[in-house]
C-alpha positions as CSV (number, residue, x, y, z in Angstrom):
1,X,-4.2,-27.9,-25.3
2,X,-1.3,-30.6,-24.3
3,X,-0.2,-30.0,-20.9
4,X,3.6,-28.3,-21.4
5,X,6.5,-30.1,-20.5
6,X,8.3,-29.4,-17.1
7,X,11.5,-28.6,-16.8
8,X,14.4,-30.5,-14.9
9,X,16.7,-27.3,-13.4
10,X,18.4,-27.4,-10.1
11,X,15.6,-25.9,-7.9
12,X,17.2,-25.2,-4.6
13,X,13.8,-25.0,-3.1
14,X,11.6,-22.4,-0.8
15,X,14.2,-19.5,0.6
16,X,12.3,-19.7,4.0
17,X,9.4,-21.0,5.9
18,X,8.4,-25.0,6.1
19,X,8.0,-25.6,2.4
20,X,9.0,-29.1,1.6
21,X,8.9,-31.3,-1.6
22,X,5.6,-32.3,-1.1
23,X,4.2,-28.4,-1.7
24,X,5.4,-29.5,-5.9
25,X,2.6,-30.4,-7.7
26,X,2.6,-34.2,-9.0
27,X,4.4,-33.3,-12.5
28,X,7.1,-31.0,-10.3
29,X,7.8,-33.6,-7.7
30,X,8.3,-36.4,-10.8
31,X,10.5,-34.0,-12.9
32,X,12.4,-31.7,-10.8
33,X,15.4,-32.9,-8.9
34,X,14.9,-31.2,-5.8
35,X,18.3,-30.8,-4.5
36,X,18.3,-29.9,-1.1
37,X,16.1,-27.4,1.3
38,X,18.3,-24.4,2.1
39,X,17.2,-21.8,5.0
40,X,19.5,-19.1,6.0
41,X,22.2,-21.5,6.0
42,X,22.2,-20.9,1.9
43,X,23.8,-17.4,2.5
44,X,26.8,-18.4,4.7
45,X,30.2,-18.8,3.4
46,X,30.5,-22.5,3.4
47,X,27.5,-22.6,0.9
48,X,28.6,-19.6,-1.4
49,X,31.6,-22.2,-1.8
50,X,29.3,-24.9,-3.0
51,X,27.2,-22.5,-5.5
52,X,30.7,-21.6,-7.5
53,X,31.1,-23.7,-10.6
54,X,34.2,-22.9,-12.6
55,X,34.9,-19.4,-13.8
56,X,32.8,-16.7,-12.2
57,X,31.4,-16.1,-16.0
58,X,30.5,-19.7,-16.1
59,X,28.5,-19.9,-12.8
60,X,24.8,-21.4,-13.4
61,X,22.3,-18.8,-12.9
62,X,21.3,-18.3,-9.2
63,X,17.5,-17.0,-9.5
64,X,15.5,-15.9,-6.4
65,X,12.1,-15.7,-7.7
66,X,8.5,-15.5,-6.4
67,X,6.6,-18.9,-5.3
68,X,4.1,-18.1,-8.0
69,X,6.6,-18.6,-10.9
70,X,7.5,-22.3,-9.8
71,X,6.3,-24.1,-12.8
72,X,6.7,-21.7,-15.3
73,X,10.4,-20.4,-14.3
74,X,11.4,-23.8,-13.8
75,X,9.9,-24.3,-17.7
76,X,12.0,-21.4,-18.8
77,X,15.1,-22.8,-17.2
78,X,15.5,-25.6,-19.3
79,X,14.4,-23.6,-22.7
80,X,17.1,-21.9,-22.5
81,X,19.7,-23.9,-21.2
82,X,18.7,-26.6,-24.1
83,X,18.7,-24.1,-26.6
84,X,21.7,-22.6,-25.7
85,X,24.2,-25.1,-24.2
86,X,24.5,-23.0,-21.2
87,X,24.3,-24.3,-17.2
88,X,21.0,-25.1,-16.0
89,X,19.9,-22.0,-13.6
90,X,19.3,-23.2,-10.0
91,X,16.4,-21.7,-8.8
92,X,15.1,-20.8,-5.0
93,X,11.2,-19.7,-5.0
94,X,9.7,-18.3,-1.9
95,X,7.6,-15.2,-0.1
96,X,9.2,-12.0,-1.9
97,X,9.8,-9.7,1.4
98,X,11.9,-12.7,2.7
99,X,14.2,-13.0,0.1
100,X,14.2,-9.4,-0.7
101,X,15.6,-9.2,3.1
102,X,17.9,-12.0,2.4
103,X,19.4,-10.5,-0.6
104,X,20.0,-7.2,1.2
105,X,22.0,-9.5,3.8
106,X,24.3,-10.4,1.1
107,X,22.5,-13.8,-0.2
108,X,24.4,-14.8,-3.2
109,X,21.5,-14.5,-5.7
110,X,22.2,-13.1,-9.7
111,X,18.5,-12.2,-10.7
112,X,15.4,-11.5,-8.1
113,X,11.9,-11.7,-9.7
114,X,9.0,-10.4,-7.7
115,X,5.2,-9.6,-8.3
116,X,5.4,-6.5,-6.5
117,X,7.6,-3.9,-7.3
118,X,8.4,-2.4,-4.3
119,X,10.3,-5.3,-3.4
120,X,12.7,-4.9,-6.5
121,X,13.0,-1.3,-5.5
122,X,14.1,-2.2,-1.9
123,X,17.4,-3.5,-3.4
124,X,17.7,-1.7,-6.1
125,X,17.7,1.5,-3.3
126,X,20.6,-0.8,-1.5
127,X,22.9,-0.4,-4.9
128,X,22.5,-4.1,-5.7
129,X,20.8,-3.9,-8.9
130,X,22.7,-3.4,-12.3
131,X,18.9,-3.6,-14.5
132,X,15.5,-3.9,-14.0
133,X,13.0,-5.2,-16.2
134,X,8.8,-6.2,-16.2
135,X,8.7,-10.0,-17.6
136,X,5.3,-11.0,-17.0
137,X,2.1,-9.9,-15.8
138,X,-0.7,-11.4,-13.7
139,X,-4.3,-10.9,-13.0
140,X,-6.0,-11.9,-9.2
141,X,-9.1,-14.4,-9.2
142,X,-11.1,-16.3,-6.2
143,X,-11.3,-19.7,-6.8
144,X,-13.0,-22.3,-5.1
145,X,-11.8,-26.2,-5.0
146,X,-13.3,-28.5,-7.8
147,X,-12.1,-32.0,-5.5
148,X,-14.8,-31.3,-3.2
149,X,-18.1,-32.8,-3.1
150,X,-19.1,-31.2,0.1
151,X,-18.7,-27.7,-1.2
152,X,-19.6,-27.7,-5.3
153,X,-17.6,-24.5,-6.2
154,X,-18.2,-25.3,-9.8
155,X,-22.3,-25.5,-9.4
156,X,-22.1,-22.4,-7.0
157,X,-19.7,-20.5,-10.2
158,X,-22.7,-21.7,-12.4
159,X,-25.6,-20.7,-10.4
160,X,-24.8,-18.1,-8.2
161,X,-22.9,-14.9,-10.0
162,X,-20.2,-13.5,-8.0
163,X,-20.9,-10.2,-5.7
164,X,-18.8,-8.3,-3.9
165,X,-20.8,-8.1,-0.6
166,X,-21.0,-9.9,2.8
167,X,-23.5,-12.0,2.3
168,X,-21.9,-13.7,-0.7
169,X,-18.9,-14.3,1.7
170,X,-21.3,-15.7,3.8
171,X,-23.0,-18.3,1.3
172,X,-19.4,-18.9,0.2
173,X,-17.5,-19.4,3.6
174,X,-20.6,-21.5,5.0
175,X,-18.0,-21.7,8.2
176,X,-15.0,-22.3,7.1
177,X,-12.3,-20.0,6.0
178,X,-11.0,-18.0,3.4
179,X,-7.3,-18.5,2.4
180,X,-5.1,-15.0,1.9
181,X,-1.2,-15.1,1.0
182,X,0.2,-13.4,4.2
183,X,0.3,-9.9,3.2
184,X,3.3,-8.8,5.5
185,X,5.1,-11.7,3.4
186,X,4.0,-12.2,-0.4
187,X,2.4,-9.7,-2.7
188,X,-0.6,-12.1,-3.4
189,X,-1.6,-11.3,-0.3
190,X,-0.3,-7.6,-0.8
191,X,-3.2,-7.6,-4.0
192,X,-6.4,-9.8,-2.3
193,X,-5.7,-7.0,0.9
194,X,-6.1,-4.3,-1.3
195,X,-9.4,-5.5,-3.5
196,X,-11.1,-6.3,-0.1
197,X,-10.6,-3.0,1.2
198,X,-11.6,-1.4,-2.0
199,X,-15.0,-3.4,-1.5
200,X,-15.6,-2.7,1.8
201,X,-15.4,-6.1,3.0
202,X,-12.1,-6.4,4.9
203,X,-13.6,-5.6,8.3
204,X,-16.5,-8.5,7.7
205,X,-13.6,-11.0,6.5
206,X,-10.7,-10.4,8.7
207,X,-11.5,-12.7,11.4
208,X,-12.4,-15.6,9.0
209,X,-9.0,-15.8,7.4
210,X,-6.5,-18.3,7.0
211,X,-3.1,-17.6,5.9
212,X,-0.5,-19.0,3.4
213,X,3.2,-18.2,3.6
214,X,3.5,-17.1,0.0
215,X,1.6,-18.1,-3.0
216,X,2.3,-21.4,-3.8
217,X,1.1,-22.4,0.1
218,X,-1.7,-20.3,-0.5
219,X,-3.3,-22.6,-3.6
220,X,-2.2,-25.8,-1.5
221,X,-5.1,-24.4,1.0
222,X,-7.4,-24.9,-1.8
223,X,-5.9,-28.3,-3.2
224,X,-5.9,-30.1,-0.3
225,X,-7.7,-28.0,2.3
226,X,-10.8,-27.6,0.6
227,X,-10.9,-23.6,1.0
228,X,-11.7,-20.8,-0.9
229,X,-9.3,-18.6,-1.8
230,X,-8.0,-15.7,-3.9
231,X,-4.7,-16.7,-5.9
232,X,-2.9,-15.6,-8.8
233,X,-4.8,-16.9,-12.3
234,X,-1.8,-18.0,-13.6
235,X,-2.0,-21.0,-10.4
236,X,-5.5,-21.4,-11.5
237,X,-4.4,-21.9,-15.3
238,X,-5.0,-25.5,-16.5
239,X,-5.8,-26.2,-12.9
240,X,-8.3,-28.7,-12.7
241,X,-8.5,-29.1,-8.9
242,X,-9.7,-25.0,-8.8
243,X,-12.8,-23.3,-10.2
244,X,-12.8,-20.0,-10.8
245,X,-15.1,-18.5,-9.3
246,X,-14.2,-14.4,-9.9
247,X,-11.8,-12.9,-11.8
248,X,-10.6,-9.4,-10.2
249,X,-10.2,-6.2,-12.3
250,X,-6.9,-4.5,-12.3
251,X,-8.2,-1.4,-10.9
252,X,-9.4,-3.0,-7.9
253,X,-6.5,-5.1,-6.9
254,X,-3.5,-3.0,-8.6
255,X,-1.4,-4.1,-12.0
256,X,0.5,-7.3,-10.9
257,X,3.5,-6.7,-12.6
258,X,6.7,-9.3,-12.1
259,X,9.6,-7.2,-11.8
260,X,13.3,-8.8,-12.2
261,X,16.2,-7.3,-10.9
262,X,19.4,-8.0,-12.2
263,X,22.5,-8.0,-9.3
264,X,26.0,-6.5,-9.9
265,X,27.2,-9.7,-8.8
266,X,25.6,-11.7,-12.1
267,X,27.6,-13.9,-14.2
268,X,27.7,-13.5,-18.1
269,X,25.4,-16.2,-17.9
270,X,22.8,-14.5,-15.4
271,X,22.7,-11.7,-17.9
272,X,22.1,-13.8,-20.7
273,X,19.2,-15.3,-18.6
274,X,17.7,-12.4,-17.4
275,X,17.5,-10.8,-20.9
276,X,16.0,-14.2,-22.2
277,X,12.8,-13.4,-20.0
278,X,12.0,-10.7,-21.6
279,X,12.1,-11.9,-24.7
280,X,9.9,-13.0,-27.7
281,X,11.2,-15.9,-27.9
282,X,10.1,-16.8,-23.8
283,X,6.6,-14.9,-25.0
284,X,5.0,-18.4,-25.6
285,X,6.1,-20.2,-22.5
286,X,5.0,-17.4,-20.1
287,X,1.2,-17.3,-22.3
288,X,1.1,-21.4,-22.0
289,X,1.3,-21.0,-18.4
290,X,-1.2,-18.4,-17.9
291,X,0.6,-15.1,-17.8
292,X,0.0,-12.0,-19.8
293,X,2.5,-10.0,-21.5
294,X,2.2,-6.4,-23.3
295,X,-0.8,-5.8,-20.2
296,X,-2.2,-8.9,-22.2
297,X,-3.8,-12.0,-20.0
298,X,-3.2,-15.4,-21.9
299,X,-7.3,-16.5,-23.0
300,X,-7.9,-20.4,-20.9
């Protein structure tokens, strides 16, 4: 399959923590112009000021969105804006529960898309929210790195089936650490807590844990730290510096459904967008990039 082209939108970048341009992967960091890191200074006056374009139904999309839908959102963005002659949407990606808290302090975001729930629901009890709507859905997997020749994830995937039990961990760890999303922070995290308490093996594991802000840091752990680690499949999709190693029922880890929200302070143009993801005509770009709709996982 040709690798799908990436998009060029106005990515405002990560809404908090120490993500910087060098967390993009190489055809992100070529293609994207990243604009400018915003923190909490994004939600004070002076930069509302900077985010109005024109009319207030001709104001770009302002998405909040999890870390996990980087390279497919940012895909997405320039779809529709090519198709459609529209503004380009800017886009902020980050730990859900973090933006979710900035939103409720009055952030100036049109659309929040989460892979838990329960964060959309959080605002949507604050009487932000106009419309909600399921876009995509996801499935959990443990992956191992393929870049290194120390540990050879992809001979271990081959010879050694996966088994839920300590001394799997064990073989697999071999001293080093397994990489979680935090789950106080991202609902990766949230999911990989939940299948290893269902197995038992959360008490065994606890101490040998290292943690990623949201999901995006998470896979860098595996990238470029060499650790194993469970991440979303859709960041394992056409990845060729992870092996998958396991691929974690539903039932185990709970239905990773992405949730958008759409605010009562949206533009025309934020509508148009949000509506957009749910339909058939974004169905091919969210299955290119490894995302299921219809409780459907795209087939690598």
């Amino acid at each position: 399959m040709a690798a799908p082209k990436v998009a060029k939108p106005i990515l405002i970048g990560y809404v908090c923590g120490s993500e910087t341009k060098s967390h993009l992967t190489a055809r992100e960091d070529k293609l994207v112009r990243f604009t400018k890191i915003f923190g909490f200074a994004l939600f004070g006056l002076t930069m509302v000021s900077n985010i109005v374009i024109a009319k207030d139904n001709e104001k770009p999309p302002l998405v909040f969105a999890a870390s996990s839908l980087t390279t497919v959102l940012t895909e997405h963005a320039l779809n529709w804006s090519e198709t459609r002659g529209l503004p380009i949407p800017r886009l902020s990606f980050g730990a859900s529960a973090a933006m979710a808290r900035q939103i409720k302090a009055g952030a100036p975001a049109h659309i929040f898309i989460s892979a838990n729930p329960r964060w959309v629901e959080t605002i949507t009890n604050d009487n932000r929210v106009e419309d909600t709507a399921a876009v995509a859905i996801n499935q959990l997997v443990l992956v191992g790195s393929a870049m290194s020749p120390a540990m050879n994830y992809k001979k271990k995937a081959a010879d050694e089936p996966f088994e839920p039990t300590e001394a799997y961990f064990s073989r697999l760890l071999k001293g080093k650490r397994l990489a979680l999303a935090n789950p106080a922070l991202a609902p990766l995290g949230a999911y990989s807590l939940r299948y290893l308490q269902k197995t038992m093996l959360w008490d065994f594991l606890n101490d040998k844990i290292a943690y990623g802000q949201n999901a995006r840091q998470t896979l860098r752990l595996v990238e470029q730290g060499g650790l194993p680690a469970f991440v979303y499949r859709s960041d394992a999709f056409m990845n060729d510096k992870v092996t998958v190693l396991y691929a974690v029922p539903s039932e185990l880890s709970g239905s990773i459904i992405y949730q958008a929200a759409l605010l009562k302070t949206a533009s025309s143009t934020s509508k148009a967008f949000f509506h957009y993801l749910q339909s058939e005509e974004a169905r091919p770009t969210w299955v290119t990039f490894g995302f299921g709709r219809n409780k459907k996982i795209a087939s690598k």
